[in-house]
N, C-alpha and C positions, 0 to 999 in steps of 0.2 A: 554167401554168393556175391560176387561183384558183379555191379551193376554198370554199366552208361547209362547216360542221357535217352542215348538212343533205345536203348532199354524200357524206359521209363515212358517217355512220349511215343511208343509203337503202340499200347494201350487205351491211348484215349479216343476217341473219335474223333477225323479229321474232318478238313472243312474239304466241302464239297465242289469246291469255287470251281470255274478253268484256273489252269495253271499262270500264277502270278496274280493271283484276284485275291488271298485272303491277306489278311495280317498276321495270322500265325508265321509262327516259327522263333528259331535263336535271335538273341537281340543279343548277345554276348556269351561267349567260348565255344565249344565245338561238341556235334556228336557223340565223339566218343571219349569224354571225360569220364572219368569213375565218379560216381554220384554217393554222395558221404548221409544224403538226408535232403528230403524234399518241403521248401516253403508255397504252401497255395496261398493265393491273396485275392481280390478284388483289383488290387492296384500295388506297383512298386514303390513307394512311398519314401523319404527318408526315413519315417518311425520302423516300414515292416521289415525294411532291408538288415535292419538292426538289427529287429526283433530277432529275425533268420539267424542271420551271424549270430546271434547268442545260443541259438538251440543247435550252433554244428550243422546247421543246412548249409548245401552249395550250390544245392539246386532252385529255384525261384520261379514260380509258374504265377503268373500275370494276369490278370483279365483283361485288362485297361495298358494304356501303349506307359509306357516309361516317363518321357519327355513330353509332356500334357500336350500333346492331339494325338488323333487317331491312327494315321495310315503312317507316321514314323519317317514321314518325306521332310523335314524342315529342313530349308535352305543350311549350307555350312557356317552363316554368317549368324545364326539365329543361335548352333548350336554352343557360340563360342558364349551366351549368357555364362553369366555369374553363379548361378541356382545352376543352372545344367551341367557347367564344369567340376560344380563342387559334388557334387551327385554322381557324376561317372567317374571322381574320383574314391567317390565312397565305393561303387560297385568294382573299382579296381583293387582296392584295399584289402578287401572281404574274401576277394577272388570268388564273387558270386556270378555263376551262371544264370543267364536270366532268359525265359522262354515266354511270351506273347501265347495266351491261349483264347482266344476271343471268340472267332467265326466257328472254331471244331464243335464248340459245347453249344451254336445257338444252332447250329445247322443241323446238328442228331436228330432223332425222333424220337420221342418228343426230345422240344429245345429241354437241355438239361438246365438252364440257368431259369425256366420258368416252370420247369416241375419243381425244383429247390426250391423255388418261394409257395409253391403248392404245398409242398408238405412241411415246411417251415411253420406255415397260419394252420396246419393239423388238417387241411381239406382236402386230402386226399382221400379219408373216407368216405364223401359227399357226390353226389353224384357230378362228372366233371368231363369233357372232351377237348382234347388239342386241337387247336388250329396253327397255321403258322409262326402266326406272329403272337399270338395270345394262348389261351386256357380259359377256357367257360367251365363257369360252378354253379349248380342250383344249391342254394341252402338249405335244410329241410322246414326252414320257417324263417317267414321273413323277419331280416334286424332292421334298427336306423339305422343310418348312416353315423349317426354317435356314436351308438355301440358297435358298430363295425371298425370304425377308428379306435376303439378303445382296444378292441380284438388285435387290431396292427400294431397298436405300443407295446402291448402287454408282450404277444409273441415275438418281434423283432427286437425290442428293446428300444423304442423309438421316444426319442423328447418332444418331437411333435412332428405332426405330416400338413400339406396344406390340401385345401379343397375346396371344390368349388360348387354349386347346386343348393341342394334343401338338407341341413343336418336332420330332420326329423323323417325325411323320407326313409319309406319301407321297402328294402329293396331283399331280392332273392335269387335274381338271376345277377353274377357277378361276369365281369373278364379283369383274369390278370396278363397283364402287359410288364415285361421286365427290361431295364433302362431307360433309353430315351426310342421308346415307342408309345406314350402317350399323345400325338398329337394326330390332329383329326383326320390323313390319308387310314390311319388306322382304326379310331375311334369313330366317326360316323357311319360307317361300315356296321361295325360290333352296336352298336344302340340303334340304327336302324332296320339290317339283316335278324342280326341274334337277338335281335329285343330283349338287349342287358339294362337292368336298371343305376349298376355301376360298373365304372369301370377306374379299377386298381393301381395306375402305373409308377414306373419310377418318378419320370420326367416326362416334360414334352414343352414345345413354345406355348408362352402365356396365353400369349393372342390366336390360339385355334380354339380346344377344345374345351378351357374352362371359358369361354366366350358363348362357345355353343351350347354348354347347359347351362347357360344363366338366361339366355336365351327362350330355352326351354321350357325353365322356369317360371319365367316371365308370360310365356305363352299358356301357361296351367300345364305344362306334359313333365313332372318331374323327370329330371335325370342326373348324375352326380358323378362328380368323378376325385379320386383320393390319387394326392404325387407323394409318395412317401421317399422319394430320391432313388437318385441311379444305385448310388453301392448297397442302399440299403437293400433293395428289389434285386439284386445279381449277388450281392454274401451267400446266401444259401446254396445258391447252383456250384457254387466256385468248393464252398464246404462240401458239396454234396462229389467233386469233383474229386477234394483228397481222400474223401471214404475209398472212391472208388481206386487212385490209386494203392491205400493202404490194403484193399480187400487182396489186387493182383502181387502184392509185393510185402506179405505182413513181416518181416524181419526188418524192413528198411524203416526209417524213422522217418515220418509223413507228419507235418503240423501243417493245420489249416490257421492261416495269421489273418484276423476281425482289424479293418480299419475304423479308425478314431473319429467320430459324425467330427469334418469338418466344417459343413456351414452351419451357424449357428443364430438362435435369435436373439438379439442385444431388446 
């Protein structure tokens, strides 16, 4: 069966935005191109564009915008960089169609990029409720906060996460938060409403919320919070995202491509 583009992206949940509000959509070719094999990512990278190009993808579905910021508006003087021209000449090269899927997968219900890190750390079988922006877990027995960090290497494959609070606090009520929603419009909310003892995120600014549980700590009221990074905390959704299109489409060739941890500790 031949496919489109349009084929392919009719199946996933869009964003919900008014019209002209989200970032989805093509960031390069059209519609109705015939779709040879689909690459999902985190992010379009120089390494995963490749990676694509080698397994015969032509399709390339995104999490994260192309040209490192978000909304895809830089000025035309910005775009003529040296890194950026050499890059859209890669994407020319490959003749890789490249799709922006960002706002469709966190506006679902549930956000799908934060049930993917749900059942990524296996706690889906745990007692758990969606909220908007997050996901509440009771554990069935409280860990430390060590050993729950040990839990996030072990299942992500992580070389290390940062954190901030008491490593030896006993915590059981969790919220996972996926990207940069760690910071405290989000987080004081979740440990003062949902009385979580941590909370989970990608990211978020230094100076909020790891401030406010040291804070905490400082005042005798444990509370802790684990950033184990943006791609690390949205890989799963995005994985979670090719299953879904391999389930709708099983003859077409769907590869889910893992980016490379580029910040690293020296």
């Amino acid at each position: 069966m031949s496919l489109t583009v349009q084929d392919v992206i009719r199946v996933l949940p869009r964003s919900s935005g008014p019209e002209g509000s989200t970032v989805d959509g093509l960031i390069t070719g059209n519609l109705n191109q015939k779709v040879q094999g689909v690459a999902v990512s985190f992010t379009a990278s120089h390494e995963t564009i490749e990676k694509a190009a080698q397994l015969g993808a032509n399709l390339f579905i995104t999490h994260e915008g192309v040209f490192y910021e978000h909304h895809g508006s830089r000025a035309e003087k910005e775009l003529k960089n040296p890194v950026i021209l050499r890059k859209k000449e890669q994407i020319k090269s490959h003749q890789m169609i490249l799709y922006r899927y960002h706002d469709g997968p966190h506006q679902a219900v549930p956000d799908i990029i934060t049930h993917g890190l749900l059942q990524a750390l296996d706690w889906d079988t745990y007692q758990y409720s969606h909220l908007k922006y997050a996901c509440l877990v009771t554990l069935p027995e409280p860990l430390s906060v060590q050993q729950i960090v040990q839990h996030l290497k072990d299942r992500l494959d992580l070389p290390y996460v940062r954190f901030a609070g008491d490593s030896e606090q006993k915590c059981s009520e969790i919220a996972l938060t996926a990207g940069y929603r760690g910071g405290s419009n989000i987080a004081l909310p979740l440990f003062t409403e949902q009385r979580i003892d941590l909370l989970i995120a990608g990211e978020g600014p230094e100076w909020e919320t790891p401030e406010y549980v040291q804070d905490a700590v400082n005042q005798g009221s444990p509370q802790s919070q684990i950033l184990i990074g943006h791609a690390a905390s949205e890989e799963p959704g995005m994985k979670a995202v090719a299953q879904q299109i391999r389930d709708h489409f099983p003859d077409l060739p769907v590869y889910f491509i893992p980016t490379s941890q580029v910040l690293k500790v020296l």
